[in-house]
C-alpha positions as CSV (number, residue, x, y, z in Angstrom):
1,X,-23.4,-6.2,16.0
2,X,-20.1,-8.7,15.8
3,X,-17.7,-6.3,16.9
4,X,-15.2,-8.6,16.0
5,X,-16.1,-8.3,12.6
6,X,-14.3,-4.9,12.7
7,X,-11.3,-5.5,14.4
8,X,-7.4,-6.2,13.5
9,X,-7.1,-7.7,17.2
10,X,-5.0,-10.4,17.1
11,X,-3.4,-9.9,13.4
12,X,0.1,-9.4,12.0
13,X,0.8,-7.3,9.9
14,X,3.6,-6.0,7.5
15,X,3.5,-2.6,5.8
16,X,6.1,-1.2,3.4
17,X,6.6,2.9,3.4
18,X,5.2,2.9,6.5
19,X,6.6,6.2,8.0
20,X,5.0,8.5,5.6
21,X,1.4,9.1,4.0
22,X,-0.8,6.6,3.1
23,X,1.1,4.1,4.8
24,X,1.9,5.9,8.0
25,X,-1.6,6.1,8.0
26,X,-2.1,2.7,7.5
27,X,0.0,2.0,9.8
28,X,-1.5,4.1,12.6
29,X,-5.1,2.4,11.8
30,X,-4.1,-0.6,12.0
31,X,-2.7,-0.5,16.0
32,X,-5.3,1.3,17.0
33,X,-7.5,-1.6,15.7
34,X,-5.5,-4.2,17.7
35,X,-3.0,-5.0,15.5
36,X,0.9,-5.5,15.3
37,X,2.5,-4.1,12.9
38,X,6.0,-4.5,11.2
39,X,6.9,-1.7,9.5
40,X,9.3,-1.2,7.0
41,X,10.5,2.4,5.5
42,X,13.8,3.6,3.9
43,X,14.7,6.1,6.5
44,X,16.1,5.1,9.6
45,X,16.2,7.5,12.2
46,X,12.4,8.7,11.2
47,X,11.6,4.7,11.5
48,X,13.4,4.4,14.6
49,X,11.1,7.7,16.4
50,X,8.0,6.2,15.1
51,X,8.6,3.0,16.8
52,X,9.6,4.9,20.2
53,X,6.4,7.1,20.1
54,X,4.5,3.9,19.0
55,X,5.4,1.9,21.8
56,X,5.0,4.9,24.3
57,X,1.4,4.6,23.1
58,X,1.6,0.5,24.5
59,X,1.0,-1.0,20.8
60,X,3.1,-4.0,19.9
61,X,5.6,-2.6,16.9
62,X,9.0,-3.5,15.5
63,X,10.5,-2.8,11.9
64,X,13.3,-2.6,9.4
65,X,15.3,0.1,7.6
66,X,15.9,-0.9,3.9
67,X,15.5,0.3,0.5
68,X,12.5,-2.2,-1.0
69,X,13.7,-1.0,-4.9
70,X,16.9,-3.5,-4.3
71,X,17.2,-7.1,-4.9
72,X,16.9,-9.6,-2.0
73,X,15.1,-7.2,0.0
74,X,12.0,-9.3,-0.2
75,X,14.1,-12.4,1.8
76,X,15.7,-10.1,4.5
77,X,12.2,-8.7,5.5
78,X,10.3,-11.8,5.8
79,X,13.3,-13.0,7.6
80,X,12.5,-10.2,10.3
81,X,9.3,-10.5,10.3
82,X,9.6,-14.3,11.3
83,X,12.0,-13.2,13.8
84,X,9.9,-10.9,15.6
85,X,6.5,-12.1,14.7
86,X,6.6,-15.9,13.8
87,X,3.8,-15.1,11.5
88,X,2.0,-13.1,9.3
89,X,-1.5,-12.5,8.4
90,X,-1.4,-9.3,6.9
91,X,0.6,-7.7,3.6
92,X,0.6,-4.3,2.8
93,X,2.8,-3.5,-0.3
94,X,2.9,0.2,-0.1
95,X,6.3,1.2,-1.1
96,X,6.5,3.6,-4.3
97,X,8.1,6.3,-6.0
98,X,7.6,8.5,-9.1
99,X,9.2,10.4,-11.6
100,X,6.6,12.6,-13.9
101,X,8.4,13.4,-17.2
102,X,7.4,12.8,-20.7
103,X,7.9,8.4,-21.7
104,X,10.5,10.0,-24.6
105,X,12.4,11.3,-21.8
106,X,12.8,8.6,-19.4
107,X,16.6,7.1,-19.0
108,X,17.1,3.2,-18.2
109,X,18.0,4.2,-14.5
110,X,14.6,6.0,-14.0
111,X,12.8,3.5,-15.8
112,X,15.1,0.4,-13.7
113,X,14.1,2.6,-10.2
114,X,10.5,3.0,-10.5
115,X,9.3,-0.3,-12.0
116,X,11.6,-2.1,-9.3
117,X,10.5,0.4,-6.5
118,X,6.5,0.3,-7.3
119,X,6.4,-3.3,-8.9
120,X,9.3,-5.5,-8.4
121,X,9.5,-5.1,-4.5
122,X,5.8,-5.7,-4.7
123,X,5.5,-9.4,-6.7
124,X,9.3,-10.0,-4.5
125,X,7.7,-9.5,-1.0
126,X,4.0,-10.8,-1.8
127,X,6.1,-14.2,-3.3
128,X,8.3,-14.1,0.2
129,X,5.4,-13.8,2.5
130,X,3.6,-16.8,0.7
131,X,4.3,-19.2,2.7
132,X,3.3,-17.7,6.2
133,X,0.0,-16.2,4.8
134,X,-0.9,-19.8,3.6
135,X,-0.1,-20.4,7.1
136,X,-2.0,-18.0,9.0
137,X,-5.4,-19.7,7.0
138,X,-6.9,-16.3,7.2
139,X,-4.1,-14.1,4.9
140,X,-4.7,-10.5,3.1
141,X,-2.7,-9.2,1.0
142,X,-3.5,-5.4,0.1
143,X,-1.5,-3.7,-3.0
144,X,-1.7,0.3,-3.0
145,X,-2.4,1.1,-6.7
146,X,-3.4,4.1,-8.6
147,X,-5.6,5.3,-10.5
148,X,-3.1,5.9,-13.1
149,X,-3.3,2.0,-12.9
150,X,-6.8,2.7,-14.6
151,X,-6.7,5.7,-16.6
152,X,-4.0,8.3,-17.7
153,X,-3.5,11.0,-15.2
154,X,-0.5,12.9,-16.3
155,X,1.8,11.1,-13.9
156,X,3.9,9.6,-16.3
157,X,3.5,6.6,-18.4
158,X,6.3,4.3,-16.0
159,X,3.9,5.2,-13.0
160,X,0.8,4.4,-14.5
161,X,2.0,0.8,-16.2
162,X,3.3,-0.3,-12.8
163,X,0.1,0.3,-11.1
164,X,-2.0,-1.2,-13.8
165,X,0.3,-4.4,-13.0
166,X,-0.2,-4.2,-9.1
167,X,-4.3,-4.6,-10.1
168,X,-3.2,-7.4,-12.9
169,X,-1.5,-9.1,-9.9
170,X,-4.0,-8.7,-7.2
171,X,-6.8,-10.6,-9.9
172,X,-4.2,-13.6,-10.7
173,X,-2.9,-14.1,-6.7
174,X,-6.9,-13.2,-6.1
175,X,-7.8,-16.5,-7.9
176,X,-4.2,-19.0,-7.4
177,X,-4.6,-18.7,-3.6
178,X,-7.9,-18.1,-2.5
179,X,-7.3,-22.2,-2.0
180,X,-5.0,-21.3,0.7
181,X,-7.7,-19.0,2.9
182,X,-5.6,-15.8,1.1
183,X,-7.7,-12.9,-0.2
184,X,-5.9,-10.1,-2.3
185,X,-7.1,-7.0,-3.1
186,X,-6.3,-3.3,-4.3
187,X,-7.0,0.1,-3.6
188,X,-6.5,3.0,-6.1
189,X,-6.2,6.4,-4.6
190,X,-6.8,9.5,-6.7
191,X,-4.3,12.4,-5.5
192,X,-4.1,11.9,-1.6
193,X,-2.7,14.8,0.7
194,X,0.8,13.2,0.9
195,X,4.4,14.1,0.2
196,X,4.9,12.2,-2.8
197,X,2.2,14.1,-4.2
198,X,3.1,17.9,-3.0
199,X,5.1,18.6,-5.8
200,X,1.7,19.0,-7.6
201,X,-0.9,19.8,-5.2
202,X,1.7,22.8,-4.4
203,X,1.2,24.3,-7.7
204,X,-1.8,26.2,-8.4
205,X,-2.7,25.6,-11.8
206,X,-2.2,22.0,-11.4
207,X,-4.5,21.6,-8.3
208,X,-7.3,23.6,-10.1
209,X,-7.1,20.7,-12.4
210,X,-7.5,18.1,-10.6
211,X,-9.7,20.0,-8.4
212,X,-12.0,20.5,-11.6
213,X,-12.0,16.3,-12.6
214,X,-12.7,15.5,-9.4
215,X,-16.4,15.4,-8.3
216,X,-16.0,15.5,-4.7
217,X,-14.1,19.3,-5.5
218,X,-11.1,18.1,-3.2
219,X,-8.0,15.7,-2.7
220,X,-8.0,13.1,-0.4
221,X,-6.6,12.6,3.2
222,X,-4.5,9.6,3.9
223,X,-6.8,8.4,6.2
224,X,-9.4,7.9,3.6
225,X,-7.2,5.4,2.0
226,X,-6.3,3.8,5.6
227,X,-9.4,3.3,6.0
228,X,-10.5,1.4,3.0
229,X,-7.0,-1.1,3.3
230,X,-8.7,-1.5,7.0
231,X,-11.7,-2.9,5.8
232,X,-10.1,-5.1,3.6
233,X,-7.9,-6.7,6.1
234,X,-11.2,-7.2,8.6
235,X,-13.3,-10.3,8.9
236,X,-16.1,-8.2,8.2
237,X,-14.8,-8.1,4.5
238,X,-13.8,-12.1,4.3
239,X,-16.1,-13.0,0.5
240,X,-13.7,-10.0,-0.9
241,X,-11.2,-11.0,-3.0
242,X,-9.7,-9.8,-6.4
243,X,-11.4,-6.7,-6.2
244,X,-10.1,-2.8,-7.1
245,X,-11.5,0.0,-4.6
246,X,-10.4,3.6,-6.0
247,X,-10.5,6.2,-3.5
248,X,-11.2,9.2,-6.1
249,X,-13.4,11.5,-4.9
250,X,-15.8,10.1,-7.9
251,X,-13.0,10.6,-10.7
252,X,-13.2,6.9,-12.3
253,X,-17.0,7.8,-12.1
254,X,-17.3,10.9,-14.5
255,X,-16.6,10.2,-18.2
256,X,-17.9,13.6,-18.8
């Protein structure tokens, strides 16, 4: 077997929220499949120990503290990024936030805050990193979705419509710059074991609900997710491009 088919070695990569979760995960994945990773995450001192205990571990790391939800983010990172790395072949918009509450109930600020967290910094940063993925010949740009971009899941209609967008993206990027050697791709997690989602897997009755919708009779692990971005971002998957991989358990499978 190529083992180069199933390596990062040699590849750049940038991955928003990468201090917690999925993308810590990520993250982790990725360096021990050879790769350097730029990292960017809202809170700096837990950014700033990753990196130490990272590069204790001899893998190649840098990254930036900002808040992805605020205009000209997306310049200031690929700035960085070109600073440290001279070039990218990797994309990993990550970043997101929630706030579950009924669509009558949502004020402009909440609705302003998630669409720009989940959406916004997503389309800035993928538009930023253009250029040096056209560069690299070989780019891959993965968008962390939802299932909630596919089907309602009681996280809240704001949630859910940004998500469905990330997968409307992927497809259009999928197609403008495949040209350019770029693939794009998605991956839609069911509920995950992170922190974002505690707040529900925490309550009883809640988990027994998902629990019961989900086929596999569990949540997921981070890693699970990691694992699927990996593949994406490996030679071994270079004819896949504009595609959606949910990591349910088998929920999108079950109509009934």
């Amino acid at each position: 077997m190529n083992q180069s088919l199933w390596s990062l070695s040699g590849q750049r990569a940038l991955v928003t929220g990468g201090t917690k979760g999925i993308g810590e995960a990520i993250v982790r994945q990725f360096l021990d499949l050879g790769a350097t990773v730029f990292i960017v995450a809202r809170d700096n001192a837990l950014l700033q120990q990753q990196l130490t205990a990272y590069r204790q571990q001899g893998h190649t790391v840098d990254g930036l503290a900002v808040d992805m939800s605020q205009p000209g983010t997306a310049t200031q990172v690929i700035d960085a990024v070109k600073a440290n790395w001279g070039g990218l072949e990797i994309l990993v918009n990550n970043a997101g936030t929630n706030i579950r509450k009924a669509t009558a109930d949502y004020s402009p600020a909440e609705y302003d805050h998630v669409l720009n967290t989940n959406l916004r910094s997503a389309y800035e940063l993928t538009q930023a990193a253009y250029p040096l993925l056209k560069a690299s010949s070989s780019g891959k740009v993965v968008m962390i979705s939802s299932v909630s971009g596919l089907a309602h899941t009681s996280s809240g209609s704001l949630y859910g419509m940004t998500k469905a967008a990330m997968l409307q993206l992927t497809r259009n990027l999928a197609v403008e710059w495949a040209a350019d050697g770029i693939r794009v791709n998605s991956v839609a997690p069911w509920y995950i074991n992170t922190p974002l989602a505690t707040p529900v897997l925490t309550n009883p009755e809640k988990l027994a609900g998902i629990l019961k919708r989900t086929p596999m009779n569990r949540v997921g692990e981070p890693e699970e997710v990691a694992s699927v971005v990996s593949f994406l971002c490996m030679p071994a998957s270079s004819y896949v491009t504009g595609q959606t991989i949910s990591v349910d358990g088998g929920l999108m499978a079950w109509a009934y």
